[in-house]
FIVO-299352 format. One line per field, with one value per residue: x, y, z of N, C-alpha, C in turn; residue number from 1; residue in three letters. Coordinates in pm, whole numbers. Layout:
REM residues N
n.x <- [X;...]
n.y <- [Y;...]
n.z <- [Z;...]
ca.x <- [X;...]
ca.y <- [Y;...]
ca.z <- [Z;...]
c.x <- [X;...]
c.y <- [Y;...]
c.z <- [Z;...]
num <- [NUM;...]
residu <- [Ala;...]
//
This chain:
REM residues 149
n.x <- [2665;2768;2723;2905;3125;3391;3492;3730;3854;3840;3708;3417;3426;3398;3164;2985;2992;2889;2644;2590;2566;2360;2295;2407;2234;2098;2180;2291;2063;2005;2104;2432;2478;2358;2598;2844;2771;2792;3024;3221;3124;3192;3461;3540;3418;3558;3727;3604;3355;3196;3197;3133;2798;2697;2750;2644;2387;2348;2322;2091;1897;1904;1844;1592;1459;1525;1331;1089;1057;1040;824;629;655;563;318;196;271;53;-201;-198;-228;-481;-647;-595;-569;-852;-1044;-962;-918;-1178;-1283;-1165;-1164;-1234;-1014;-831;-759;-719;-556;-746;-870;-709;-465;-324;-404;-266;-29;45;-27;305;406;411;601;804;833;837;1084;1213;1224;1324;1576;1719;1657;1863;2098;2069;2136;2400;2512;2516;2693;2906;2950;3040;2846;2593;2382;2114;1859;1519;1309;1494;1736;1716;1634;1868;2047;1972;2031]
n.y <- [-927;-983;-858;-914;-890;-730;-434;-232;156;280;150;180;470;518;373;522;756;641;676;888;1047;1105;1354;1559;1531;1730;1998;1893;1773;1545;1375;1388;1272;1009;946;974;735;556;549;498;223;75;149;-33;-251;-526;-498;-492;-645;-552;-280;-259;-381;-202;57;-47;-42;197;337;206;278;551;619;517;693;917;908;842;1081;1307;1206;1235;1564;1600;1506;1671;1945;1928;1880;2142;2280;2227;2315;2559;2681;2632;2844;3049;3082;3065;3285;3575;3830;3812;3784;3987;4106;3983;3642;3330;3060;2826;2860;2889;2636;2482;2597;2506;2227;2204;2092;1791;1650;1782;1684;1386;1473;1523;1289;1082;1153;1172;888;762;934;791;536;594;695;475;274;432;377;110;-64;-302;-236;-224;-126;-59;-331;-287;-380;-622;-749;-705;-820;-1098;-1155]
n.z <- [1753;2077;2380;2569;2437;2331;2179;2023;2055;1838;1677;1843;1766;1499;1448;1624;1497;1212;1289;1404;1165;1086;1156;966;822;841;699;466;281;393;217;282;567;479;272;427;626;423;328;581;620;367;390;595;587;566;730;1036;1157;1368;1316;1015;1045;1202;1052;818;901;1006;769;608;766;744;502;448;679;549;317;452;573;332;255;439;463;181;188;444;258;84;205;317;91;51;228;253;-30;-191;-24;-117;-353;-454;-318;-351;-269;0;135;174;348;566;615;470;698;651;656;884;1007;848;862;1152;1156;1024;1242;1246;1078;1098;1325;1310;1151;1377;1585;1456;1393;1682;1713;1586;1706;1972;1886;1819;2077;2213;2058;2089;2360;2347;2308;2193;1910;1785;1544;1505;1341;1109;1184;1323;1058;868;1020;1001;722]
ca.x <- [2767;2716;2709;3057;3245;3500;3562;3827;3757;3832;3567;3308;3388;3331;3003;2933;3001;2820;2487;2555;2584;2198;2306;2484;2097;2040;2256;2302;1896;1987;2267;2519;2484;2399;2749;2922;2725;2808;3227;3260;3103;3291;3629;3517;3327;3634;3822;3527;3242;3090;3132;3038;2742;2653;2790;2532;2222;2257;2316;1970;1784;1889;1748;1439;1432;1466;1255;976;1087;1014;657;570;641;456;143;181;219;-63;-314;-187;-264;-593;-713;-569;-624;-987;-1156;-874;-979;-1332;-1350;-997;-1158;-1285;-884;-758;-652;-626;-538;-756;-774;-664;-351;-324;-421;-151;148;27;14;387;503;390;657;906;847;898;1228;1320;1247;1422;1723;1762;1669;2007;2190;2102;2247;2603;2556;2508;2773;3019;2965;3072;2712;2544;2247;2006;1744;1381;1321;1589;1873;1706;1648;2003;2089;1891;2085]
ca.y <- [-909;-1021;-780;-894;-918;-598;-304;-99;227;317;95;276;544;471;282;625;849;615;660;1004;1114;1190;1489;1601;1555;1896;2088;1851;1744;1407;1330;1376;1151;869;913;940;597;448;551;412;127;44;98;-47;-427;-636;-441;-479;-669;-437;-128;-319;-363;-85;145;-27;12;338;332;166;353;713;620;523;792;1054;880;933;1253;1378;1129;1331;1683;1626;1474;1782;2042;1833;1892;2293;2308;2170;2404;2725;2726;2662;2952;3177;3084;3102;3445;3649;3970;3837;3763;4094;4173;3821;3492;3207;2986;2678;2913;2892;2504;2425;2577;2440;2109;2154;2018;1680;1616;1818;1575;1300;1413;1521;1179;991;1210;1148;737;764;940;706;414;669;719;304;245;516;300;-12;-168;-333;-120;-293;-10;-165;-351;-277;-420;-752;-748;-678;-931;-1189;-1153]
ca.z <- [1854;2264;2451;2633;2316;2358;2060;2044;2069;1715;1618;1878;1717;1366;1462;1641;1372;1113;1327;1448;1071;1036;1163;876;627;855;615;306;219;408;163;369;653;379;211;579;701;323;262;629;554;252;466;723;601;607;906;1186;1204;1447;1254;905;1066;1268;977;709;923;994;577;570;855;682;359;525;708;442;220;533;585;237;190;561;404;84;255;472;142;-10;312;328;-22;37;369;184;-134;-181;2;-163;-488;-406;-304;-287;-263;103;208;142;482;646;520;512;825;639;625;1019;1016;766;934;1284;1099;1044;1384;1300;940;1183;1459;1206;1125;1526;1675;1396;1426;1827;1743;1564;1847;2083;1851;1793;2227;2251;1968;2150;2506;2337;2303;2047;1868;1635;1486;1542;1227;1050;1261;1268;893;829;1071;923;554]
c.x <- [2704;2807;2825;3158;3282;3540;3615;3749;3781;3720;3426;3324;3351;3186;2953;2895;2931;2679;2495;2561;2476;2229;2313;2333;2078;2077;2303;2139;1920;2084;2388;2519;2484;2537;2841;2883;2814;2993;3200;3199;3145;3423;3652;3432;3409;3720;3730;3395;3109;3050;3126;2888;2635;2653;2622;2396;2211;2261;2150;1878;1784;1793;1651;1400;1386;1352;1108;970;959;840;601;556;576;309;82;150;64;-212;-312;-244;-437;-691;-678;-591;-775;-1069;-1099;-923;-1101;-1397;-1228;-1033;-1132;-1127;-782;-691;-628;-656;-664;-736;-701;-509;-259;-269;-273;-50;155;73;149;466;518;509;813;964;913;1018;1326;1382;1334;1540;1750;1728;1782;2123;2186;2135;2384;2587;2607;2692;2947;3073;3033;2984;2672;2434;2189;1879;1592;1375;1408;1718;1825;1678;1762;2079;2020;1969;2172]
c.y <- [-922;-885;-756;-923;-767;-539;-223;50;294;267;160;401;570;453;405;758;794;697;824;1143;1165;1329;1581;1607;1678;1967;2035;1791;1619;1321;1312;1266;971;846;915;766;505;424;508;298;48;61;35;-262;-525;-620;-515;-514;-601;-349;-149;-317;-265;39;136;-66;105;364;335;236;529;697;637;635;930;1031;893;1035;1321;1336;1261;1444;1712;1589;1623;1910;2006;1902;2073;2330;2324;2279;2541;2801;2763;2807;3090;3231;3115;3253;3553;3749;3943;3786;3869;4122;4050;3710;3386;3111;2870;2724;2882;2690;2447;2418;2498;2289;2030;2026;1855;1636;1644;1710;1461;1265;1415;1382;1081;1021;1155;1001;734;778;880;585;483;648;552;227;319;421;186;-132;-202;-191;-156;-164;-138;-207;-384;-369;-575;-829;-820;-818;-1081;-1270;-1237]
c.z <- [1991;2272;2562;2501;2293;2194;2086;2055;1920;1661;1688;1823;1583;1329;1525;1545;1279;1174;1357;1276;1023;1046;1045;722;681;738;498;250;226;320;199;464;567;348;345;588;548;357;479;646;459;294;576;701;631;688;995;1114;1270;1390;1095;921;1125;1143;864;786;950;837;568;643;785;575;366;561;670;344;332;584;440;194;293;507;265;116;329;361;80;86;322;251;-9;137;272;66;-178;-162;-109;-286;-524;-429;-213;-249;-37;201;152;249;545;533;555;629;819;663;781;1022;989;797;1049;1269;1086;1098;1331;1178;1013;1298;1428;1226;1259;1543;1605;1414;1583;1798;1693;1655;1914;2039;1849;1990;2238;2215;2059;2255;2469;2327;2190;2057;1771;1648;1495;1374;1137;1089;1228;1132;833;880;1012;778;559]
num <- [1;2;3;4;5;6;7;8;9;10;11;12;13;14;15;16;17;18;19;20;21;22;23;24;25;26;27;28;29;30;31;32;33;34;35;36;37;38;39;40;41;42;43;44;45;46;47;48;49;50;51;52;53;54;55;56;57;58;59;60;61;62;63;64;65;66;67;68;69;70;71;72;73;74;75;76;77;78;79;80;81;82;83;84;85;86;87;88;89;90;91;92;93;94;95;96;97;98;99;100;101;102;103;104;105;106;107;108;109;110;111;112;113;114;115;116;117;118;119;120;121;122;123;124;125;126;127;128;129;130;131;132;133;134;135;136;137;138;139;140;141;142;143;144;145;146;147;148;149]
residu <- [Unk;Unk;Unk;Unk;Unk;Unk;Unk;Unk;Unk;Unk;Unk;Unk;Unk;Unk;Unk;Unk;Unk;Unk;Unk;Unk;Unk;Unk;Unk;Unk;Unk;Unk;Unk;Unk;Unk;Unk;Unk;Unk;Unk;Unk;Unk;Unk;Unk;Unk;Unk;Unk;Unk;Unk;Unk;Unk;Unk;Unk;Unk;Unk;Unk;Unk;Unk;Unk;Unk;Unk;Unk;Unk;Unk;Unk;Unk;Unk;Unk;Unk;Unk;Unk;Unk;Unk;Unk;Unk;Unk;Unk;Unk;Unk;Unk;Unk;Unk;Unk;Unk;Unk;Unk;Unk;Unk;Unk;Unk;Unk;Unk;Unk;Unk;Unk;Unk;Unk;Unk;Unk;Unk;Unk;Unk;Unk;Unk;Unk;Unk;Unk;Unk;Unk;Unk;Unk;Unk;Unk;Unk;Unk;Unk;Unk;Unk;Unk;Unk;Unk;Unk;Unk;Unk;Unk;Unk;Unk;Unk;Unk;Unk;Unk;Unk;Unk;Unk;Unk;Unk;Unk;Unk;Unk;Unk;Unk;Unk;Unk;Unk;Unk;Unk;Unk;Unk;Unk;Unk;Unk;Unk;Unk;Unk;Unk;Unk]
//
């Protein structure tokens, strides 16, 4: 779609709501927003062009997303595992009153699996903000992929 080629605003909002549906993995384990982006997508491919499109890349960018979500948080468990367990096992008597510092390391570590899933969540919103305005919004990668097919 150019960039002067005009959508209703039913269709910005559709194409907003597909992309702004990440939201919705907060509180379903990322399931949610998939089945939002998919069912309008599927009512939506031979209505609008725009929000056919827009609908099935945020489809394809969630997936992704959760599927590096969840690699991020097991690499993370994997590395916690690895700092905390050890000494524990080692010699428990000598972590009777404090933990281990891998214990420290590990949670600190968090941020970065968290961060992960922040910044992906807000690259979404700013395709639903784009999508809302009436703009195109190709996802890096993805968009031209899609477009490609």
């Amino acid at each position: 779609m150019s960039e002067e080629q005009t959508v209703s605003q039913d269709e910005r909002v559709l194409a907003a709501l597909a992309h702004g549906s990440i939201l919705l993995g907060w509180f379903t384990g990322g399931i949610g927003g998939i089945v939002a982006a998919l069912l309008i997508w599927i009512t939506q491919k031979e209505k609008s062009p725009y929000v056919a499109f827009q609908s099935l890349q945020a489809l394809v960018y969630q997936i992704a997303t959760m599927l590096l979500t969840i690699l991020a948080w097991c690499c993370w468990f994997a590395l916690w595992m690895a700092l905390f367990m050890p000494p524990l096992l080692a010699n428990p008597d000598a972590y009777s009153t404090t933990p281990p510092a891998g214990l420290w390391i590990g949670l600190f570590l968090m941020v970065i699996p968290m961060g992960i899933w922040i910044l992906t969540d807000l690259y979404a919103l700013w395709g639903a903000v784009r999508c809302l305005g009436g703009r195109d919004f190709r996802y890096a990668i993805i968009g031209n992929w899609l477009a490609s097919q």
